[in-house]
C-alpha positions in Angstrom: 45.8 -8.2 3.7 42.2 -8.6 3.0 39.7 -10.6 4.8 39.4 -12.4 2.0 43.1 -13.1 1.1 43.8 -14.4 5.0 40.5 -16.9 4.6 41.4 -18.4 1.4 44.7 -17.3 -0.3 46.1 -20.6 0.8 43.2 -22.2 -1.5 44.1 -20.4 -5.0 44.8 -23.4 -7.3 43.8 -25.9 -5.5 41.4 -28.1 -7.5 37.8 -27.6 -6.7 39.0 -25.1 -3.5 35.7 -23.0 -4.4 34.2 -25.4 -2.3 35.9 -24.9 0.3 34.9 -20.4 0.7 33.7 -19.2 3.5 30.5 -17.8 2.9 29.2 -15.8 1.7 31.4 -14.9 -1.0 31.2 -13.2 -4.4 32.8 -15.0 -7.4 33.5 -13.9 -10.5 34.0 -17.0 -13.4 37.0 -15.5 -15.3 36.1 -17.9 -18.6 32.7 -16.0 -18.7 34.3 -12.4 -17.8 36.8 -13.0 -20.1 34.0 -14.1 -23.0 31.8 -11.5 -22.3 35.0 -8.7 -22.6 35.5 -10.2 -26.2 31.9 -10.6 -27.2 31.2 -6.7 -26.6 34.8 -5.9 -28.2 34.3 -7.8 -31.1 30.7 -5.9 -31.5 31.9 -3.1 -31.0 34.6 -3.4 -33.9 32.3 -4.7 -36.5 30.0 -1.4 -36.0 32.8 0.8 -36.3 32.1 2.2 -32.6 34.7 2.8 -29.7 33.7 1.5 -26.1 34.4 3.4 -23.0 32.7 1.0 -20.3 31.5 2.1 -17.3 33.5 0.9 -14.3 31.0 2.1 -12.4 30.3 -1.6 -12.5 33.2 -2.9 -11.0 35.3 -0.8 -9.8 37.9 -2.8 -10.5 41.6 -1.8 -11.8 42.2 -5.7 -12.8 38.5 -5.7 -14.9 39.2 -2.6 -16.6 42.8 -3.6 -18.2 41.3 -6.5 -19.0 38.9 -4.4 -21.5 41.0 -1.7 -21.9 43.6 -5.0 -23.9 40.6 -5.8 -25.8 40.0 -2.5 -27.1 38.3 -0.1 -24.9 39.8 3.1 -25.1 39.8 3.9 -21.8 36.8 3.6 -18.6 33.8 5.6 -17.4 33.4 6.5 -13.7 30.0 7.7 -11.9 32.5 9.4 -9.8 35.4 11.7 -8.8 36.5 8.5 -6.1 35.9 6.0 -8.6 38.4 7.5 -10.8 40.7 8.3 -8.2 40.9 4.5 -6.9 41.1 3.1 -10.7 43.8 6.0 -11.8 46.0 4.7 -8.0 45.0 1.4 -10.0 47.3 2.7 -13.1 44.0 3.4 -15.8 44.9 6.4 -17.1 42.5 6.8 -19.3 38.8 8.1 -17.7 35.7 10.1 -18.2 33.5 11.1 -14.6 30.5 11.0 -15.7 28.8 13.1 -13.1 29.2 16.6 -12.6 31.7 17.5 -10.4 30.8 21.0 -8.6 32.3 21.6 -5.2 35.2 24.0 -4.6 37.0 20.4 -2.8 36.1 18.1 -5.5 37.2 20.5 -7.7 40.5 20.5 -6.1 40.9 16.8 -6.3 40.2 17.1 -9.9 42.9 19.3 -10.9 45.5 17.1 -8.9 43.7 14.0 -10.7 44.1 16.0 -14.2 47.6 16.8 -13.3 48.6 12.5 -12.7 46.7 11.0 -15.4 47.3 11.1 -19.3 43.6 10.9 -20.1 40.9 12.4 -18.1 37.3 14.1 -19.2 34.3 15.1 -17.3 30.8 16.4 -17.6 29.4 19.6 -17.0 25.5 20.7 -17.5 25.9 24.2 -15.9 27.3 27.3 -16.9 28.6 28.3 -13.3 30.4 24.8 -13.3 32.1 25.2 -16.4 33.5 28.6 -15.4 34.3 27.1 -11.8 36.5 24.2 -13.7 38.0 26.5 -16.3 39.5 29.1 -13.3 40.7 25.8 -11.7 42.5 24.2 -14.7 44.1 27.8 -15.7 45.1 28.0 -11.7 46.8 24.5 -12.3 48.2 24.8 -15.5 46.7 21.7 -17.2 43.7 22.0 -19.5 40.6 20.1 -18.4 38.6 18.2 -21.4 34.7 18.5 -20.5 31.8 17.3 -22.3 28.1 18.5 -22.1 25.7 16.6 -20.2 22.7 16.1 -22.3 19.5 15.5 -20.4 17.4 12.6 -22.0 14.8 13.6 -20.3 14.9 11.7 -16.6 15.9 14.9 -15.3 19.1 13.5 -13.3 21.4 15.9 -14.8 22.0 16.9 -17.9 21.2 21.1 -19.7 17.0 20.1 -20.4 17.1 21.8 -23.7 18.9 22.2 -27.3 19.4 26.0 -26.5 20.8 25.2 -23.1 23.1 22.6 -24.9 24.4 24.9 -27.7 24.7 27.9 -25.3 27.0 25.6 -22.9 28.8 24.1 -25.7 29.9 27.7 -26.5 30.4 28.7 -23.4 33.2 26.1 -22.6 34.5 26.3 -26.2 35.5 29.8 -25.1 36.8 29.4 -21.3 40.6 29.4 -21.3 41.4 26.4 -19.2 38.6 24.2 -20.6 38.9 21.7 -24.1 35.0 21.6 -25.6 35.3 17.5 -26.3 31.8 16.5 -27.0 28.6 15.8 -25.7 26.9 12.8 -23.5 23.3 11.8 -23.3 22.5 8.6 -21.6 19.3 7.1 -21.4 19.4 5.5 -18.3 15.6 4.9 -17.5 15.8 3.0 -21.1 18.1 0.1 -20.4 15.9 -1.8 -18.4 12.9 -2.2 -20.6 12.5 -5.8 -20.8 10.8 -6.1 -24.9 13.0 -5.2 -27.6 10.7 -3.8 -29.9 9.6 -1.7 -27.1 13.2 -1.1 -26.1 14.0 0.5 -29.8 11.2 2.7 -30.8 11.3 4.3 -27.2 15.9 4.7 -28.2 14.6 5.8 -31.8 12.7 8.8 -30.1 15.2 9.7 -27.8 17.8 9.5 -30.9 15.8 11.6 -33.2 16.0 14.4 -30.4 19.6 14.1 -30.0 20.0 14.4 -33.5 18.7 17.6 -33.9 20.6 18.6 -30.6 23.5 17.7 -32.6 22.4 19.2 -35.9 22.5 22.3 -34.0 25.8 22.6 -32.6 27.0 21.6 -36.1 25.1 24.9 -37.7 26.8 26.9 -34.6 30.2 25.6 -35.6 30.0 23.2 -32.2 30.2 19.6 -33.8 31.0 17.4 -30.9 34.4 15.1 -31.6 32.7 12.6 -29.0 29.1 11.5 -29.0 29.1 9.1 -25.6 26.3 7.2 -24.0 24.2 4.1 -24.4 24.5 1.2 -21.9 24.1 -2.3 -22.2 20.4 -2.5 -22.5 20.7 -0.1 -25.7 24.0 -1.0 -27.5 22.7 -3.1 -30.1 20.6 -0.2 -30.8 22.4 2.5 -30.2 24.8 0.7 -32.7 22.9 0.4 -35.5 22.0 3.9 -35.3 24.9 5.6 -35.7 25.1 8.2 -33.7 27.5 7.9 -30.8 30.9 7.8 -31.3 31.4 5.2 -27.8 29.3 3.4 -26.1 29.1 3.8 -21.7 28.4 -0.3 -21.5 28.8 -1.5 -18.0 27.1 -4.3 -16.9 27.7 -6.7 -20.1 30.9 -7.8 -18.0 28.5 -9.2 -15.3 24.9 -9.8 -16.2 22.8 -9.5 -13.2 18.7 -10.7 -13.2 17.9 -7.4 -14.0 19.9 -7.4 -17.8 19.7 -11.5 -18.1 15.7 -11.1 -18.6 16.0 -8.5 -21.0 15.9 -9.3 -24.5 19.3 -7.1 -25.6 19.5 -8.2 -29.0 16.1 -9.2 -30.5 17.0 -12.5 -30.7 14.7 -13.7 -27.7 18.4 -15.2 -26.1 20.9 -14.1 -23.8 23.8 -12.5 -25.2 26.2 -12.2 -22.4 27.0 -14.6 -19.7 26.4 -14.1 -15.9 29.4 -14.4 -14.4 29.0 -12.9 -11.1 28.1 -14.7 -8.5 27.6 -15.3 -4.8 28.2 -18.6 -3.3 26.0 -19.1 -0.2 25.5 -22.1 2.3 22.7 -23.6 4.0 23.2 -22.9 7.8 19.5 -24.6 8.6 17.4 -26.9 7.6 14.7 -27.9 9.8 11.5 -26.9 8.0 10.7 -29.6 5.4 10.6 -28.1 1.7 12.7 -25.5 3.1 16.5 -24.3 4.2 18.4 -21.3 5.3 21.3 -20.3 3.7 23.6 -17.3 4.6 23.5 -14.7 1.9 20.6 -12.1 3.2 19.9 -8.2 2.5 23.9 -7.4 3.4 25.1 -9.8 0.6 23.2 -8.1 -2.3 21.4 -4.9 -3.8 17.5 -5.7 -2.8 15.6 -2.8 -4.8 15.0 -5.8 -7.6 13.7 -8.2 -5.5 15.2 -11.7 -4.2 18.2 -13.4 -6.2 17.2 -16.4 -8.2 19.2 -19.8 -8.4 21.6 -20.4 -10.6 22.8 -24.0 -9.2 22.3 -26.3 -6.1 18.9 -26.2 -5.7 16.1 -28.4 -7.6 14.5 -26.6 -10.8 11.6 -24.5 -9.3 12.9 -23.5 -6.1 12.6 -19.5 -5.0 13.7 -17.4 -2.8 13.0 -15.1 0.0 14.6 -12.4 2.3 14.6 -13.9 6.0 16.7 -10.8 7.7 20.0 -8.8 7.1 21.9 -12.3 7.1 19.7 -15.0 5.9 17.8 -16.3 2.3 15.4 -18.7 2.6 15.8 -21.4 -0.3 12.1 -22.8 -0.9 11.4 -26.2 -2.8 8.6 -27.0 -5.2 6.1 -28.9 -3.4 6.8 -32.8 -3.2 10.5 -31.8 -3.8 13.8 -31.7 -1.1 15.6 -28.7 -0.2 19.4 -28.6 -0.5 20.8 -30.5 2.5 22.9 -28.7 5.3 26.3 -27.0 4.7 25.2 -27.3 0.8 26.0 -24.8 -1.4 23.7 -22.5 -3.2 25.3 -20.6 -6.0 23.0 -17.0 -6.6 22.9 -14.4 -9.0 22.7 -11.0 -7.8 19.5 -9.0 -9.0 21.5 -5.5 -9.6 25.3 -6.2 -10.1 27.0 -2.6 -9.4 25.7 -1.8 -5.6 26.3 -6.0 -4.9 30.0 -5.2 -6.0 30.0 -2.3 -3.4 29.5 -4.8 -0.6 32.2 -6.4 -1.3 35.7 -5.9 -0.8 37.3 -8.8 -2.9 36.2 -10.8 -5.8 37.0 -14.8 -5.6 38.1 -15.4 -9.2 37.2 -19.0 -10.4 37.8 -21.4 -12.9 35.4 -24.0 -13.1 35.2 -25.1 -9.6 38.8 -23.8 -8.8 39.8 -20.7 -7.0 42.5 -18.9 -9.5 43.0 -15.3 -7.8 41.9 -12.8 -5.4 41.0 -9.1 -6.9 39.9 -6.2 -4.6 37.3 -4.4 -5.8 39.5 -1.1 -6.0 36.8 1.8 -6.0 34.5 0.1 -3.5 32.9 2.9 -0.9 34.4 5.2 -3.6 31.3 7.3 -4.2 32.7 10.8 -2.9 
């Protein structure tokens, strides 16, 4: 049993019981998940595109059925972990998005190939390609792989159309290997805050994929699958044309980081954030300002301090006190939230926040409903 399933399983359906968490906690608001699932489905649909979100995310089995019943053909996973954790979960279906190289991962793939229905992976390297082809022959399953297309962050990904055709080819012809498609995800892209900014910089990156892809076409390579994008690009991405799915991930949640980005041009958010943590003031002795007890362990810190979402006046900030402790900071001439109070939070960068975690505290409204682990969390080997 989870720590959080011995604190507050008792409390599931008890009317307004998310007062009564121990903090701090992370909640999820299954009306918005649920909303934000459809939204993104129903998107998807009406511009003839597939989604294959990244679960990277949330590492959640109970999140990814959810959008694999609204459509999604299946998840994406950063790694080999992740999609052994979701695939115990039962999700069959599921690409790795990063290469997998080592002679032990590579094992673990083949017995991961061997269990579930639908499984793909990247490669960007010839000596990896031929590594996983000897594998799959050695365990009698074909492996599908699709070329890693570097956008040009130099993460990973082949860094140029020659490399891409000549890899293409390559695993087109290893016995053991199914040539699937290609990937190319602009990660460095999704984050730009203008729209109009955010599109010509996806409309340069496009053009050079298209002529990647114009390219395997003329060698008799035309990738089935065209994946990438992410939530900061979809609408884009979209009405482009070009990819076949769409890697979304974060639409589910919406930290600060996607919430002050303009994702649609429409100078509105989109999505809904419905992760959050639920913290409590543990001091209050400074006047115009309180402690509560959500610090640098309770959330990703690279994008700065969480803002408020509820139980503090308009205005009020926040600071990192310590590895335990937020301070919540009034306007001047205002009060401070009271002590035991709680201060709901919005994380500023949802997927390593998740990883903290081991549960998520499923609300509606103001009432605890369920208890999900967060199945892939520490997963990252």
């Amino acid at each position: 049993m989870s720590e959080a399933e011995r604190l507050h399983r008792h409390l599931i359906g008890q009317q307004g019981s998310r007062g009564s968490l121990n903090t701090p906690a992370l909640v999820l608001d299954l009306d918005m998940l649920d909303r934000n699932i459809a939204e993104m489905a129903t998107f998807a649909r009406a511009h003839n595109v597939k989604l294959r979100p990244h679960a990277k995310t949330h590492k959640s089995a109970d999140i990814a059925r959810r959008q694999i019943a609204a459509g999604a053909l299946g998840v994406c996973c950063a790694k080999l972990g992740e999609a052994e954790a979701l695939a115990e979960g039962g999700i069959e279906a599921l690409h790795i998005t990063s290469p997998v190289v080592t002679p032990q991962a590579i094992d673990r793939l083949m017995a991961l190939n061997a269990k579930a229905a639908d499984l793909m992976v990247v490669v960007d390297h010839p000596a990896n390609a031929e590594a996983l082809a000897t594998a799959a022959v050695e365990a009698g399953k074909p492996l599908a792989v699709v070329v890693d297309i570097d956008p040009g962050i130099h993460r990973t990904g082949v860094a140029t159309p020659e490399d891409a055709v000549s890899l293409a080819g390559k695993v087109a012809g290893l016995k053991g290997l199914k040539y699937a498609g290609v990937q190319f995800y602009c990660g460095s892209h999704q984050h730009i805050k203008d729209f109009a900014e955010r599109k010509a910089s996806i409309e340069e990156r496009t053009e050079y994929l298209k002529g990647i892809l114009a390219k395997l076409d003329a060698a008799g390579l035309k990738p089935a699958i065209v994946t990438g994008s992410g939530t900061g690009t979809h609408f884009i991405d979209a009405k482009l044309g070009v990819f076949t799915e769409l890697q979304v991930g974060s639409y589910v949640f919406m930290d600060h980081d996607y919430e002050v980005c303009d994702l649609r041009g429409l100078d509105k958010p989109t999505f809904e954030q419905a992760l959050q943590i639920d913290a409590r003031v543990v001091s209050a002795n400074t006047p115009g300002m309180v402690t509560v007890d959500a610090g640098l362990k309770a959330m990703a810190t690279e994008k700065g301090p969480p803002p408020i979402l509820r139980g503090a006046v308009e205005g009020s900030t926040t600071r990192f006190m310590g590895d335990e402790h937020l301070a919540v900071i009034a306007p001047a001439g205002k009060a401070a939230p009271a002590l035991a109070e709680q201060v709901v939070l919005t994380p500023p960068h949802c997927d390593p926040t998740v990883n903290m975690y081991e549960s998520y505290h499923v609300v509606k409204g103001d009432t605890l409903v369920d208890i999900w682990p967060v199945t892939a969390r520490g997963r990252s080997r």
